[in-house]
N, C-alpha and C positions, 0 to 999 in steps of 0.2 A: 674684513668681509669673510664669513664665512665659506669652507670648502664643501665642495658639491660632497664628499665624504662625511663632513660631520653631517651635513643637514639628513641625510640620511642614515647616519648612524641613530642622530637624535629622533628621526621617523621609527628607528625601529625600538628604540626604548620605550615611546610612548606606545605604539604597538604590544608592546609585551606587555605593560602596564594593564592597557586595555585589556588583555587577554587575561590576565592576573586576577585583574579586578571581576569579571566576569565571572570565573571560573571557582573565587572565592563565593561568588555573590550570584548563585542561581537564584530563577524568579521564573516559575510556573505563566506566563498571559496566554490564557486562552481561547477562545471563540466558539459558539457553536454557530454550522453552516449548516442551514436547512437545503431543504429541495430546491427553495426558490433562486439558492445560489449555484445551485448544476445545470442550470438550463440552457447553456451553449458553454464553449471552453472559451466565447468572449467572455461570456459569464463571469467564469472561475479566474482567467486571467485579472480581470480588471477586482473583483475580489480581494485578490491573494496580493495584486499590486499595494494596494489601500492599507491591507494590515502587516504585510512587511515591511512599508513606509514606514510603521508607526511601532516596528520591533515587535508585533504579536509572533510568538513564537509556536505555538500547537494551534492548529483546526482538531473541532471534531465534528467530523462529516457524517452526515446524515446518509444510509445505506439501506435499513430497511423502514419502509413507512407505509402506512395504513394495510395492508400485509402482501407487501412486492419490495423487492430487492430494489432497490435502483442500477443496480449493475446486474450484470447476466449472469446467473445463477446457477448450478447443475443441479443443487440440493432445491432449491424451489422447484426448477421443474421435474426433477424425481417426485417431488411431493403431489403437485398439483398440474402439473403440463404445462405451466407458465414457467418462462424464464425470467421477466423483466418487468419491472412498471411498465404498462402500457402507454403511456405518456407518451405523444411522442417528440418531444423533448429530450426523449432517451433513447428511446428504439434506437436500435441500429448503433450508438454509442455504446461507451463504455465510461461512464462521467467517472467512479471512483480512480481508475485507471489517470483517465487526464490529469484529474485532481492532485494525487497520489505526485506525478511526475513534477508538473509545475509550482506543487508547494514545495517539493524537497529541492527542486531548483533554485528557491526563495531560501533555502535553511528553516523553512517550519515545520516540523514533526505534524504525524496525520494520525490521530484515533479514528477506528471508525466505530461511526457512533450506532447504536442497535435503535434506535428512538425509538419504535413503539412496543420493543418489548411482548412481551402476554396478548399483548390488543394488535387481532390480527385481521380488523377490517373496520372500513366506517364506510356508514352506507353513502356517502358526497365524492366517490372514489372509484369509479370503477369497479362498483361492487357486485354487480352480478343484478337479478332479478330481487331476491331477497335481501341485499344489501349485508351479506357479511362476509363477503371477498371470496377467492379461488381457493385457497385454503381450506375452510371450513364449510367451503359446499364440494370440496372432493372430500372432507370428515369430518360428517355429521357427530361422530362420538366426540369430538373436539372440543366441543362449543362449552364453553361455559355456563353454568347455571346458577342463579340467588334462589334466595330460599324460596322465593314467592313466584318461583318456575319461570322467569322471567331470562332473556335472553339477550339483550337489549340494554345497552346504556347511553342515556342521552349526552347527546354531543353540544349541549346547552341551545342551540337553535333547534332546527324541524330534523336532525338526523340523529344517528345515533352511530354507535361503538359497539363490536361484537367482541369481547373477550373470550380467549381459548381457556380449554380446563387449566389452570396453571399445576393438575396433579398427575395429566394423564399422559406418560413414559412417554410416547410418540410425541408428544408439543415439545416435552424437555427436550428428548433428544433433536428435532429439529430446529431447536434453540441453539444447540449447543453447536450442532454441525453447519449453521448457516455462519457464525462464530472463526470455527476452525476454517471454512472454508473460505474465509476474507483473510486468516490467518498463513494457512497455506497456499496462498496465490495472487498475495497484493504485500507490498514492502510497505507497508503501515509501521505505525510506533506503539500503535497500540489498539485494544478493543473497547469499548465503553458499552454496554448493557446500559438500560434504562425501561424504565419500567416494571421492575422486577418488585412487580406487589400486585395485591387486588384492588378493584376498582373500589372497592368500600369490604367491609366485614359481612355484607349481607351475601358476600361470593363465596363457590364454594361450595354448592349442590348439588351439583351432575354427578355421575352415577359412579363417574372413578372417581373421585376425591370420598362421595362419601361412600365407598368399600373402603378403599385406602384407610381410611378412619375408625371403621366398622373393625378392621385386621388388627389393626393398631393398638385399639383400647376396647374393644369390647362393645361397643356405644355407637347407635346411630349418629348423626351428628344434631345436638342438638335446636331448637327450632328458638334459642335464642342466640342470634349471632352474636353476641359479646359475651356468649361465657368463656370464664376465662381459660381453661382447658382446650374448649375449642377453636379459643385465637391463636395460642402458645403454638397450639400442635400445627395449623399450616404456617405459620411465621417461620417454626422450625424445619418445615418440608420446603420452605424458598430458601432461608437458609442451607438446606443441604441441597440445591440446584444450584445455587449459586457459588458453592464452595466445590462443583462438580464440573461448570463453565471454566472457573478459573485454572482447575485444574487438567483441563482438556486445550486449553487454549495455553496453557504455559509448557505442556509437554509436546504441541507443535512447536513453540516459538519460544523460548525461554526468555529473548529479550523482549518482550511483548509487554507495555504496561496494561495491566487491566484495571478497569475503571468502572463508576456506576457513579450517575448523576439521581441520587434520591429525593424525596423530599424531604422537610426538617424536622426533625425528631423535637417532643414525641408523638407529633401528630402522625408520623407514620408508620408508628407502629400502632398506636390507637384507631386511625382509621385507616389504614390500606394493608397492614398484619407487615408492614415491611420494617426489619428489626434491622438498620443496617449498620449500626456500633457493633453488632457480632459479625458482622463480614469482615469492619475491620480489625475486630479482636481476635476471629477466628484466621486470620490470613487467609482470606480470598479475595484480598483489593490491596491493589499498591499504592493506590489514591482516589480520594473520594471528593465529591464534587458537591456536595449538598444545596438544593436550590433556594436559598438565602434570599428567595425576593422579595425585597422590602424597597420601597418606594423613598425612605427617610433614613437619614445615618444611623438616628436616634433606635430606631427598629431595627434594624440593619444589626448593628450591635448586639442589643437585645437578643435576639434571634439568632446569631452564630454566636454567641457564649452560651447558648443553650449548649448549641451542637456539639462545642470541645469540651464542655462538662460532662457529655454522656461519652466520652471518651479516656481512659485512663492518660493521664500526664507526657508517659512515652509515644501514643499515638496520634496525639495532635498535631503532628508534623506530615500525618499522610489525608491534611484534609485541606484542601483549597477549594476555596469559596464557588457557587456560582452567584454572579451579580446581575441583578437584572435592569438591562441597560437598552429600553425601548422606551417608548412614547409613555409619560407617566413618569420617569424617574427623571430628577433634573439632572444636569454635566456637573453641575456643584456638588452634588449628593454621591454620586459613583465615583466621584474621586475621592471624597470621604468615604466611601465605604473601598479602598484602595487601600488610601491611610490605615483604615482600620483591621485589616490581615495583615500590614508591613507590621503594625505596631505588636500583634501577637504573633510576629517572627512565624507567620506561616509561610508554605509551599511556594501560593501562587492565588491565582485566581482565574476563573473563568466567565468569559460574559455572554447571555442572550439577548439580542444572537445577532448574527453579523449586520443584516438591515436596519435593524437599530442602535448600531455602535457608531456606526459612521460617523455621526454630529458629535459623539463624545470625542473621537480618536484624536481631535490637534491637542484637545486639554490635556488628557493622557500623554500624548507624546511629548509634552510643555513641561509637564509636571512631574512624571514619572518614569517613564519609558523612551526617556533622551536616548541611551544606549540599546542597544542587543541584550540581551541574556541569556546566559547559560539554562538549558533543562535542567531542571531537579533530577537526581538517579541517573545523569548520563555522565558518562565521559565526555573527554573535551573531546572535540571534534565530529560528533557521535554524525552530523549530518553538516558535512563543509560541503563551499560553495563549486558548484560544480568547474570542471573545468571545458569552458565552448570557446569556438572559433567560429568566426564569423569568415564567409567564404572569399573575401577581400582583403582580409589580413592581412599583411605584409610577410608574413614569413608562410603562407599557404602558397604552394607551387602549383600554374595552370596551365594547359597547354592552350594552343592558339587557339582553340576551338569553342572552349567555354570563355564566355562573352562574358564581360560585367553589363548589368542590365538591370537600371530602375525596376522595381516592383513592388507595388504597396500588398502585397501577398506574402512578401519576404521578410523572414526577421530582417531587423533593423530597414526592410523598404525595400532591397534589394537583393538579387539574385548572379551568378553565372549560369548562363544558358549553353547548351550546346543544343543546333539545331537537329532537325530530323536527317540531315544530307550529310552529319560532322561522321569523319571517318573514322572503325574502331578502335579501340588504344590510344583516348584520347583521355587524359586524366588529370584530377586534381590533387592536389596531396596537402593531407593538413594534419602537419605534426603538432601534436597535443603534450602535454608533460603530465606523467602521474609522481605524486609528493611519495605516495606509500602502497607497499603491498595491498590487493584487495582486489574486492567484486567487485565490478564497475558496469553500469547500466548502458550500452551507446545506443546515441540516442540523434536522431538528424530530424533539422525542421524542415517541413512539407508545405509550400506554400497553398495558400488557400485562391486555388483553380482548377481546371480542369485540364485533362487535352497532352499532361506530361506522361514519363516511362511508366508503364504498367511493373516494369521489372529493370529498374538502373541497381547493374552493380555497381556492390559496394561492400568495401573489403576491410578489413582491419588485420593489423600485425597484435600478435600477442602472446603473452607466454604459451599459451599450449597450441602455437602454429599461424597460419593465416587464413579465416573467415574469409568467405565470401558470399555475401547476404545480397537479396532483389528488395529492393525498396519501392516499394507502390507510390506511384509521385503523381495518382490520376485522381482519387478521387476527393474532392474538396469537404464534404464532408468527415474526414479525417486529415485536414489540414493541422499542423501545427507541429509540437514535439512529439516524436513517434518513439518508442522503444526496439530498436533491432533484434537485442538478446544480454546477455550479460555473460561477463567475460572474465577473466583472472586476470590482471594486471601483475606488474613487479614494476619497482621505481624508476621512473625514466622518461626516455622518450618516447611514444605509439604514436602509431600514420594509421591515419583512416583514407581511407580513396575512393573516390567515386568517376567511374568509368563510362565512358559512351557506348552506345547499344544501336547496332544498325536499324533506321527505318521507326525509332522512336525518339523525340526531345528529351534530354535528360537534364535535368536544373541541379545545382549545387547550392546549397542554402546552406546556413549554420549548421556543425555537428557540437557533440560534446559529451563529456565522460558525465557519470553521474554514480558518486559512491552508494553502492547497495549496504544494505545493511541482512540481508539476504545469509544464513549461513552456509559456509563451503570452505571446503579446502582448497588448497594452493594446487593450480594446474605446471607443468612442465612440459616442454615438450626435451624429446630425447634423441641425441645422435641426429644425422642427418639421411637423407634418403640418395640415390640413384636419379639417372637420366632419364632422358625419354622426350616424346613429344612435349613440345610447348615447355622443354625443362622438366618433364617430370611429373606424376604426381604427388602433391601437396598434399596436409592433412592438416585439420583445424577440430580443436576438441573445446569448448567452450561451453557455458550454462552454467548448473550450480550443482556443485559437489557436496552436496547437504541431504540429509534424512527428509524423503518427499520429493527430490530436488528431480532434475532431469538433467544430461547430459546430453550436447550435440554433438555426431563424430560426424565431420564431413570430408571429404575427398575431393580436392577442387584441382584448378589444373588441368584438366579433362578435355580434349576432343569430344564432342557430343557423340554421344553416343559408344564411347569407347568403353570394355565393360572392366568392370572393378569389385574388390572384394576389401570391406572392412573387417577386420578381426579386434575382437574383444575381450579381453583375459583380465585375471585378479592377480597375474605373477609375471612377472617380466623376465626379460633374457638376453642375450647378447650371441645370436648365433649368426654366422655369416651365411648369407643367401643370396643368389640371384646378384652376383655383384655388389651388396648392400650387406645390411645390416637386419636380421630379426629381431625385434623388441621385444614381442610379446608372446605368452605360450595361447594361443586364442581357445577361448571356450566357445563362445559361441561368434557367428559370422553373419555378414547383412552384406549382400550383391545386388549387383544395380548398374546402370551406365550412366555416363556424363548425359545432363539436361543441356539445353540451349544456353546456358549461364555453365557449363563444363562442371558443373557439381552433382555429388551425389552425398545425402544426409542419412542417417540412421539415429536414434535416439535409444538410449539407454535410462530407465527408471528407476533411480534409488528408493528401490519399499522404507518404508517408515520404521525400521528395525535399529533399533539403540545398540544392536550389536556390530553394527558396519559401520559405526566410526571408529576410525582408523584405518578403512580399507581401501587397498589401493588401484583403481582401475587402469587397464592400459587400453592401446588403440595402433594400428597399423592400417594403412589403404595398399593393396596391393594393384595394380593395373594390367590390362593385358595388353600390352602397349609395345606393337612393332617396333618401335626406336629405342627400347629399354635391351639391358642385358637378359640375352634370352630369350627375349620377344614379353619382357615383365620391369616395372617400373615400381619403386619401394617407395613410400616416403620414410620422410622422419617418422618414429615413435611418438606417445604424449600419454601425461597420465595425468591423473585426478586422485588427489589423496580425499575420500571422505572424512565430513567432521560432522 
């Protein structure tokens, strides 16, 4: 009879195998998730369920459509005074946000998807009186023109489609910036562009493209859209937007895949001027997604050996298919068109769009996608499964107060309560394990109700000190996995805690780490501090140590109201003070007193300068704290190296 040691030894060879095998054998499966799958985070859950069932590994999420962001925007509303699709299905959310957390909970990578591109209104949409969005009725000079002064493209029923100039500097740049701006403040895997052509050759005659043209060559533009000068030269001018996107969105994010789902050459350069074999000759795509839909394998075929012939031999490996897998294509047919990438040893492939994959995904996961698969271009691990604890855990520590208690609001159905009358310093502790160095996202589920803490603390141990965070446990509306902040970890063991708060019910649900991919440097904290009320003040320096990033310095510990002084320097030191220890030579200082939760925060912004990685920030909380030496309370030091 086998010993409980081999069977687990023998578990963990096939494990490795697994991992082996994988790692040898990446496979691209992707998805597109339109709007209609943001429309609650039941929504996205039950989604995101379905195709990690079935080992889809990337979404590409739908972000900007008919011309509104779906997430709340600073660059939309700089442009036009709107923040957000007015839907409200969204208002008040933040769908990419939810999204974003609970796929990479799943292990599936997140592009966001740009879908409409150029086309920045359709009048079936909250279009305004005119019907060509908020956009292009705050800039009229926007709007794109055809030769035959037409403004207007039909939407194949009774509406239509308003295209932006695609030559006039302000459309680019707020292309570019709505881009960086998903770039800079969403943990995506990647960006995807779409649309990056004209609506036909007959576009193209508004008053900036044709000076632009007029500078250029000399020449009006002339009054037959297909001559050949006059196609080259805007193909060439998306061309260099496109090569100018990628190049703005990869000097935020350097691991950022960029992408563009085109249509299939050569009709796309013949009729929309969109030439996208030089985006990918030119290096301005890491992978291309060409829309392949054909209804028959037979076509199918056909039609993507066009696409890899207009590609030199070495670049066929940065093109994964789009297959189109809705109503009209049979489950027999899109497995053959499956077969038919594996067998020209492509990437990957991608399908539209989720509503209509559903019916394919058993045969898929029958046939094809028995296992996981590694992403193309990543490293192994690039997005492991998180690590959560459920609040009943066997090894979470609770005081008498917090109750185990049925709850269909609670992950897994259940909750611990602690009432409105449980008295303070009443806690739970849930030791968590991190594998490896790294940013880690903490993150606690929120059941979906009303009536809990406005503000339950909630603490974390970490390398650069001990956080302490208020967690809004009231409103249902933003029930579910919440983000606190993100954190520097080292290997080991971390306790998150969640404390009772007089004269409010505070709930303990699931918490759990979740690797960022976020870049920053390694936090420390330094030496120890001094006595004082309550022990002391404490200092917790957390967020992200990266170009753009932001840093939280907090001072917790605190008697309300007791006052205090953060210091914040680029040079550290080790001079004796006040009974303690000085850490830092402070440049600049942020003063404040302990809040009702005994914290006080300051935040430090790393500008976007390539010359500040490698620099190193430090931090100190000083107190003025009767029970300290002096009538003064030190903490530990903590620093932030930038990267």
């Amino acid at each position: 009879m086998p010993t409980l040691r081999t069977v687990l030894f023998a578990a963990s060879v096939a494990l490795l195998a697994t991992v082996e095998v994988l790692a040898q054998n990446p496979e691209l499966r992707g998805v597109w998730v339109a709007r209609d799958g943001l429309t609650s985070r039941a929504k996205i859950i039950s989604t995101l369920d379905q195709l990690a069932a079935a080992n889809i590994n990337l979404v590409c999420v739908n972000v900007w459509s008919r011309g509104y962001t779906i997430h709340p925007s600073d660059v939309l509303f700089a442009a036009c005074g709107i923040r957000q699709d007015p839907d409200p299905a969204y208002v008040g959310r933040d769908p990419l946000q939810e999204f974003v957390i609970e796929a990479h909970r799943r292990g599936i990578e997140v592009e966001a998807w740009f879908e409409y591109g150029f086309m920045f209104g359709w009048s079936g949409w909250y279009a305004g009186a005119n019907g060509q969005g908020p956009l292009l009725n705050a800039h009229p000079s926007w709007v794109g023109i055809s030769n035959t002064g037409a403004t207007q493209v039909s939407d194949g029923g009774t509406g239509f489609f308003t295209w932006a100039s695609h030559e006039h500097p302000q459309v680019r740049q707020f292309l570019i910036d709505i881009c960086v701006e998903v770039a800079a403040r969403y943990d995506v895997d990647g960006i995807q562009f779409d649309r990056c052509r004209y609506p036909s050759t007959a576009w193209g005659y508004d008053p900036t493209t044709a000076a632009a043209y007029q500078a250029a060559t000399g020449q009006a533009p002339p009054t037959n859209v297909n001559n050949t000068q006059w196609k080259r030269w805007r193909a060439d001018r998306l061309n260099a937007f496109h090569q100018d996107l990628y190049a703005a969105v990869k000097a935020r994010r350097g691991s950022l895949r960029v992408t563009d789902a085109p249509t299939v050459w050569p009709g796309s350069y013949d009729n929309f001027l969109q030439d996208w074999p030089q985006w990918v000759s030119g290096g301005s795509l890491d992978l291309v997604y060409p829309q392949v839909y054909r209804t028959t394998v037979s076509s199918y075929v056909t039609t993507l050996d066009q696409q890899l012939n207009a590609l030199p031999a070495a670049l066929r490996s940065k093109v994964a298919p789009g297959i189109r897998a809705i109503s009209g294509t049979p489950t027999a047919e899109v497995l053959g068109m499956v077969a038919a990438d594996r067998a020209r040893n492509l990437p990957g492939h991608v399908f539209w769009y989720t509503e209509g994959l559903y019916d394919d995904l058993p045969a898929l996961t029958t046939n094809y996608f028995q296992q996981p698969a590694a992403m193309p271009l990543r490293p192994a691990g690039w997005r492991p499964a998180p690590v959560e604890l459920e609040e009943n855990a066997p090894s979470v520590v609770a005081s008498p107060w917090f109750v185990a208690t049925p709850f269909p609001g609670g992950s897994a159905g259940a909750v611990r309560l602690a009432a409105v009358g449980a008295p303070p310093g009443q806690t739970i502790d849930y030791p968590l394990s991190v594998a490896s160095a790294g940013l880690y996202s903490l993150l606690a589920h929120v059941p979906s109700t009303i009536g809990f803490a406005t503000g339950a603390p909630f603490s974390l141990v970490h390398a650069g000190g001990t956080a302490v965070l208020a967690l809004d446990q009231s409103p249902a509306t933003k029930a579910g996995w919440r983000e606190l902040g993100t954190f520097w970890l080292e290997p080991g063991p971390a306790t998150a805690s969640i404390t009772t708060r007089p004269g409010q019910a505070v709930v303990a649900d699931a918490v759990g780490l979740l690797r960022s991919r976020w870049p920053s440097g390694a936090f420390a904290s330094l030496g120890s501090g001094t006595g004082g009320a309550l022990g002391g003040v404490r200092l917790s320096m957390h967020g992200r140590a990266g170009l753009g990033g932001a840093i939280a310095v907090q001072a917790n510990r605190l008697p309300a109201g007791m006052p205090v002084v953060i210091g914040i320097a680029l040079q550290g030191t080790s001079l004796p003070l006040f009974g303690g220890t000085l850490y830092v030579l402070p440049l600049a200082t942020a003063g404040g007193v302990g809040d009702a939760l005994g914290v006080f925060t300051t935040s430090v912004a790393i500008p976007f300068v390539p010359s500040l990685v490698g620099t190193a920030v430090f931090a100190q909380a000083l107190a003025l704290d009767p029970a300290g030496v002096d009538g003064v309370s030190l903490s530990a030091g903590a620093s932030a190296l930038v990267q």
